[in-house]
C-alpha positions in Angstrom: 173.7 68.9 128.4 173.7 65.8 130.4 175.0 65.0 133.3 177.5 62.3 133.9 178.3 62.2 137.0 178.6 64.0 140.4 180.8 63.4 143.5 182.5 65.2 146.7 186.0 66.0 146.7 187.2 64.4 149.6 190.3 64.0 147.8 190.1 67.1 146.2 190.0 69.1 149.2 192.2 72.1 147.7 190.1 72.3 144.8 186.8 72.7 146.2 183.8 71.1 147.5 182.4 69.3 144.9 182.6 68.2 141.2 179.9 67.7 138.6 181.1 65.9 135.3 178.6 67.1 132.2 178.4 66.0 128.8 177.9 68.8 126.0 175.9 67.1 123.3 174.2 70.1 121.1 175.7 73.7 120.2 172.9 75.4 122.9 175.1 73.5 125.5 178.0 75.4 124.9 176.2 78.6 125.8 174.8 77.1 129.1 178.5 76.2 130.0 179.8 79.4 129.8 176.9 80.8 131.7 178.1 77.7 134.2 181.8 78.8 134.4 183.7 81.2 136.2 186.9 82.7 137.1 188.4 80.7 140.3 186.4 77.7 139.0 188.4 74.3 138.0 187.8 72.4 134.8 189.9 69.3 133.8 188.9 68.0 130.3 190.6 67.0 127.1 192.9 68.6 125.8 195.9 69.3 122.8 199.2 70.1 123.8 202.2 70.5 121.6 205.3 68.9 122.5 208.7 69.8 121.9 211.3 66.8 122.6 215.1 67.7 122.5 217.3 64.3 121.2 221.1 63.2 122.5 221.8 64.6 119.4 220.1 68.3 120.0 217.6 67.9 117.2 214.5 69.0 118.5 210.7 67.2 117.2 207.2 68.0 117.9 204.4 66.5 118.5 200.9 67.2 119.2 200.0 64.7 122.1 196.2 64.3 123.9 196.0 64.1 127.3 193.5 65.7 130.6 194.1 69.0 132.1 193.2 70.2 135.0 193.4 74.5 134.9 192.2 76.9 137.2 190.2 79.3 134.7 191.2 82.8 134.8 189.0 83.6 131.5 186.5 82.3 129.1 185.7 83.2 125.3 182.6 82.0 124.1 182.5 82.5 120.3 178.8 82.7 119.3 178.8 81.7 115.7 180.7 78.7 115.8 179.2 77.8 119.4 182.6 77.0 121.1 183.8 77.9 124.2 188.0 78.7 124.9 188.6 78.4 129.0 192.3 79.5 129.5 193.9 78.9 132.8 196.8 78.0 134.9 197.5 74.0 134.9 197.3 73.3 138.5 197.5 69.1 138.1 201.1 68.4 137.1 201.4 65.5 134.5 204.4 64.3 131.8 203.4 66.6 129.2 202.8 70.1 131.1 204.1 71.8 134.5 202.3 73.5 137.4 201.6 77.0 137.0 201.9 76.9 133.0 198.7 78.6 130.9 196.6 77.0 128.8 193.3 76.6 126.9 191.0 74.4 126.5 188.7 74.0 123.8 185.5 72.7 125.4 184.0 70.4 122.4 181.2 68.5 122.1 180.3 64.9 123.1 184.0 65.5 125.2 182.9 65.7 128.9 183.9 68.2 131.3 184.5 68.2 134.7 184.0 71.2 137.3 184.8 71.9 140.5 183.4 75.3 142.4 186.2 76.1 144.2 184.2 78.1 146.7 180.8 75.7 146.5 177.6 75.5 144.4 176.0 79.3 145.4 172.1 79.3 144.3 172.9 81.1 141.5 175.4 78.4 139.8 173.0 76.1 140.7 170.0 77.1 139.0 172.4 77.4 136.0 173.3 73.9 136.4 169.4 72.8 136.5 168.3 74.7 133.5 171.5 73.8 131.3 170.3 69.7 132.1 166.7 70.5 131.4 165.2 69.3 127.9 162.0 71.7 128.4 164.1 75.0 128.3 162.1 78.4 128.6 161.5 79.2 125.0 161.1 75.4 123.8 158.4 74.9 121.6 156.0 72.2 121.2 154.7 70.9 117.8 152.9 67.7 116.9 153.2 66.3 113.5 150.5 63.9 112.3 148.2 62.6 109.6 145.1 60.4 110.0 146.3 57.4 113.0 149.8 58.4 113.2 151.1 61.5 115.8 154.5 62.6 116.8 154.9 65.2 119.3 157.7 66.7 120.0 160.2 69.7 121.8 162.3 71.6 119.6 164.9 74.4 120.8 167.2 76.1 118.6 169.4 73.1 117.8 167.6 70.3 118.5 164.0 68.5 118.3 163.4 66.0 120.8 160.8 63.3 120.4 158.9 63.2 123.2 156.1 60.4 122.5 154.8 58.5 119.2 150.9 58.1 119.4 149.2 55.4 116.4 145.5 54.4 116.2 143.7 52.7 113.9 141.2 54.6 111.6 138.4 52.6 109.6 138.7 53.7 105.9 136.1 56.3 104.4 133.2 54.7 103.7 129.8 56.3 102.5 128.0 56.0 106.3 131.4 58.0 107.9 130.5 57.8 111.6 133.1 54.7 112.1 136.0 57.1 111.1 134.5 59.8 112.8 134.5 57.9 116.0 138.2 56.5 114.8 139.3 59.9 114.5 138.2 61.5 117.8 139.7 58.3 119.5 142.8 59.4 118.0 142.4 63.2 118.8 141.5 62.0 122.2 144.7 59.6 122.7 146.8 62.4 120.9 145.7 64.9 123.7 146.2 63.1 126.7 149.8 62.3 125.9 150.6 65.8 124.4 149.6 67.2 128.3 151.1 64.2 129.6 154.4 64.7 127.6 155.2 68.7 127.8 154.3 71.0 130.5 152.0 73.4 129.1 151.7 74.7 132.8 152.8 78.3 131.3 151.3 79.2 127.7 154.0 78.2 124.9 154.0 77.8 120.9 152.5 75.2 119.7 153.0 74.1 116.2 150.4 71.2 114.7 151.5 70.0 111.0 149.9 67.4 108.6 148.9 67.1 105.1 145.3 67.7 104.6 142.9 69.5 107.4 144.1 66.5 110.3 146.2 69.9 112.0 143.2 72.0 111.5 140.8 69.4 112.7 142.6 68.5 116.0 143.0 72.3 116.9 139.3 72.5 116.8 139.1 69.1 119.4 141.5 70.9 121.3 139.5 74.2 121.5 135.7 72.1 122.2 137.3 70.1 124.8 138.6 72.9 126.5 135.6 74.4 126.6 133.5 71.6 127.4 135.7 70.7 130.9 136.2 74.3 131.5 140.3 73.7 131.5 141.7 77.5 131.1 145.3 74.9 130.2 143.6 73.9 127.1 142.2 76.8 126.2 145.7 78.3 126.1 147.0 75.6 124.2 144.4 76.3 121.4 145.2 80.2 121.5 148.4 79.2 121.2 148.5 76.7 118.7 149.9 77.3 115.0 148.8 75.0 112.2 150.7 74.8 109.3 151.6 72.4 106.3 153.5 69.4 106.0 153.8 66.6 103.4 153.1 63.7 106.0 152.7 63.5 109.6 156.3 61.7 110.2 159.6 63.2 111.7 161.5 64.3 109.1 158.5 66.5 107.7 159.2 68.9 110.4 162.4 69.9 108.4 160.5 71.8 106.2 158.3 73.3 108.7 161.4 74.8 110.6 162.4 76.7 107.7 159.0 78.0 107.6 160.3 82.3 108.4 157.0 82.2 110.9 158.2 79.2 112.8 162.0 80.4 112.8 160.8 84.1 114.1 158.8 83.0 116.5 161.3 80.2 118.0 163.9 83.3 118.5 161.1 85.8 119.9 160.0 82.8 123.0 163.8 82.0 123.6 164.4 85.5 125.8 161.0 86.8 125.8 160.3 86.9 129.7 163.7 88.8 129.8 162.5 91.3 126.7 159.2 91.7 128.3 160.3 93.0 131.3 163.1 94.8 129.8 160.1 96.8 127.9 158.2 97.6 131.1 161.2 98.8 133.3 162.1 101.0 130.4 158.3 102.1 129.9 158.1 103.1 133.6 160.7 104.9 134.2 159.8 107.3 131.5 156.6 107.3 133.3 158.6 108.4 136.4 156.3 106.5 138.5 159.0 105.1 141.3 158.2 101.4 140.3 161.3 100.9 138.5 165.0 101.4 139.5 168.5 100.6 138.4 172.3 101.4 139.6 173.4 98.6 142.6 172.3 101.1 145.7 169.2 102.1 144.7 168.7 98.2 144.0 169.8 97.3 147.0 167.6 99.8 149.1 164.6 98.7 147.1 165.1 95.3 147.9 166.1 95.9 151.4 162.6 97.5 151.8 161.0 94.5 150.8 159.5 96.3 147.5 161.0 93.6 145.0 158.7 91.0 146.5 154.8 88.9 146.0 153.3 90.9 144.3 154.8 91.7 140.8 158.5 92.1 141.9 161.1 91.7 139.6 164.9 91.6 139.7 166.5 91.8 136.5 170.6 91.2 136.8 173.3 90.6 134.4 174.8 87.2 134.6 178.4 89.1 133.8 178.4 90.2 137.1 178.8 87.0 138.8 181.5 86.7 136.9 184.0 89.3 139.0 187.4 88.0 140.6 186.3 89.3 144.1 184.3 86.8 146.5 182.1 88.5 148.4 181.2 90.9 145.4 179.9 87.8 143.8 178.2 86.4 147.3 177.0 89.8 147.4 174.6 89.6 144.0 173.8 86.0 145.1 172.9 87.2 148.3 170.4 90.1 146.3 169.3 87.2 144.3 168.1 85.2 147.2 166.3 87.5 149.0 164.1 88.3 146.2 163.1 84.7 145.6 162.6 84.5 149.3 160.5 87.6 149.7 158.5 86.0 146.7 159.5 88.4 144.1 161.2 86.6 140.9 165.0 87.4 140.3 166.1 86.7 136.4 169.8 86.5 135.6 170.0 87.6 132.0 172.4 86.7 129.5 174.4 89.5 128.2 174.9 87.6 125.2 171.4 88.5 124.1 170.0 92.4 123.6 168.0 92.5 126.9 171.3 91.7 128.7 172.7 94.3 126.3 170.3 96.9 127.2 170.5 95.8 130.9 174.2 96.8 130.4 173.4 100.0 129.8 171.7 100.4 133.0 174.5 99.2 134.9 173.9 95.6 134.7 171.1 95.3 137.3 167.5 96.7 137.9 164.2 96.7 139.6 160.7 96.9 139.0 158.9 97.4 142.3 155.7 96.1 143.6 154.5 99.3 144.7 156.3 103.2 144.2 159.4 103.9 146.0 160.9 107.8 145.8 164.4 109.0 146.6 165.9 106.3 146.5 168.6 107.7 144.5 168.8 110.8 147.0 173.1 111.1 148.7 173.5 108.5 145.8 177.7 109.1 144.9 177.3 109.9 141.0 180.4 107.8 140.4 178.7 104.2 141.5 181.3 102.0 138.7 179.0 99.6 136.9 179.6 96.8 139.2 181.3 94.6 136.2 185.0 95.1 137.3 184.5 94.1 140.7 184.6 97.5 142.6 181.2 98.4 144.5 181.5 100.9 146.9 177.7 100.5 148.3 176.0 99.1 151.7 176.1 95.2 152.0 172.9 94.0 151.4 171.2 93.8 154.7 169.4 90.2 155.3 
């Protein structure tokens, strides 16, 4: 996603408090925009309207005629397989083609900006959302470096896309029978190839890295990587070389990496890192509470309490909530799980708003849509709890406010 502009709606005071116009430019982006967009929300973009014209005569002719909308969305359908996203809404900007108040949908498309207005401002919640759909280095993005002797390409690919990040060349003597000039060439190269790699992708957390090339080049710069992380004592490094991957390639240039992604390693483990925080935790929440040990929680009250109490905080605190539920027609329901969300982050605990699009937001579903593991064992928190709580997706919660 990129984003083309941003501005205040000082003219657009009954719209809301601010616009941000983005540019969908790969598949993934569709995904991130309906994360983005919400009932309430406005979104003028292009759009395809058929037009029925009446003559003097009382023939009648239509016409399909392109022109901007503006809607006020009262649903989104994202289809998945074909990566499109439908927004229906009322038209709330009157123009020559379309009245106020009549429904439509628009078919969000890509390389077709977008514009959208929060109607009741940018919560911390939409903003975030906003951040990570314009970030290149997405959670799950893995890094690879394709290469041969002198010539290194490194690069991010996500699910859609591969981004070239940096092209690295260096000369290498030829072989000759006394090798120690290309030796030297070579471990200038590995050097140069290293530096920019760190300098180029954040390998701050530990991610996949994939290192191609014909020959042993791969093979050989995995092994710099591991001496030099052990000769400067850099615990980075040393997680890049447990993390990196070698595998084949014809040449160390761009388009080799086609044949590497269709590699069934490379495509398994590019889908395992894309939610695997989210599936991580998902597999310790369920694993302690069959342990019964009071560490983990779900249901909105119990939540609530446990947060309330400070026991979602430093200290190994997670909140886990679906991102459906910010999604409900009533305000201060969805202030309220922005208001949970906050608290967490505040109390230094980390709050992660999964997708139920994916099977940890699936299985989060089941649970009600939100849950908790605590930093230390909470008991009866469920005590007086009314058994009929709702799941908190249709916008009816009976429990406490959360108390900040």
């Amino acid at each position: 996603m990129q984003l083309v502009g941003s501005k205040s709606s000082q003219r657009l005071n009954d719209i809301g408090e601010g616009s941000v116009t983005l540019l969908p430019v790969e598949p993934e982006d569709m995904w991130h925009a309906n994360n983005l967009i919400s009932a309430e929300d406005v979104i003028k973009a292009h759009a395809v309207r058929k037009v029925t014209t009446e003559s003097k005569t009382g023939s009648t002719h239509s016409e399909r005629v392109h022109t901007d909308l503006t809607i006020r969305v009262t649903s989104t359908f994202f289809d998945m397989a074909a990566s499109t996203l439908h927004v229906t809404g009322t038209v709330i900007v009157e123009n020559s083609f379309v009245n106020l108040g009549q429904y439509h949908t628009l078919d969000l498309e890509l390389s077709r900006p977008f514009t959208i207005w929060k109607k009741n401002g940018w919560d911390s919640v939409a903003t975030e959302t906003l951040k990570e759909s314009l970030k290149q280095d997405k959670e799950g993005t893995v890094a690879a470096v394709v290469m041969q002797e002198g010539v290194a390409n490194i690069c991010l690919i996500t699910e859609y896309r591969t981004i070239l990040k940096q092209r690295v060349e260096s000369t290498i003597p030829k072989k000759r029978a006394a090798s120690s000039d290309q030796n030297s060439g070579m471990r200038r190269f590995f050097e140069k190839t290293l530096t920019t790699l760190m300098r180029s992708i954040d390998f701050g957390k530990p991610r996949p890295l994939l290192l191609a090339s014909p020959g042993f080049v791969a093979v050989d710069f995995k092994k710099y990587i591991s001496e030099e992380a052990t000769r400067k004592a850099d615990k980075t490094m040393m997680a890049m070389a447990k993390e990196a991957t070698v595998v084949h390639s014809s040449s160390g240039h761009l388009h080799s990496l086609n044949e590497i992604l269709k590699s069934p390693e490379v495509l398994a483990t590019m889908k395992d890192m894309k939610f695997s925080k989210e599936t991580r935790y998902m597999d310790e929440l369920f694993a302690r509470l069959r342990k019964d040990d009071g560490r983990a929680w779900y249901g909105v009250s119990t939540v609530v309490k446990a947060v309330n109490e400070g026991a979602v905080g430093r200290g190994g605190g997670v909140l886990m909530i679906n991102n459906s539920l910010f999604r409900s027609l009533d305000l201060a329901t969805r202030r309220k799980y922005v208001a949970l969300v906050d608290r967490v982050r505040e109390d230094g605990g980390e709050a992660r708003v999964v997708s139920s699009d994916h099977e940890s937001g699936q299985r989060l579903d089941a649970l009600g849509g939100i849950a908790a593991i605590l930093t230390y064992p909470m008991l009866g928190l469920d005590d007086d709890e009314d058994e009929d709580e709702g799941d908190g997706q249709n916008g009816v919660i009976e429990e406490p406010d959360l108390i900040i």
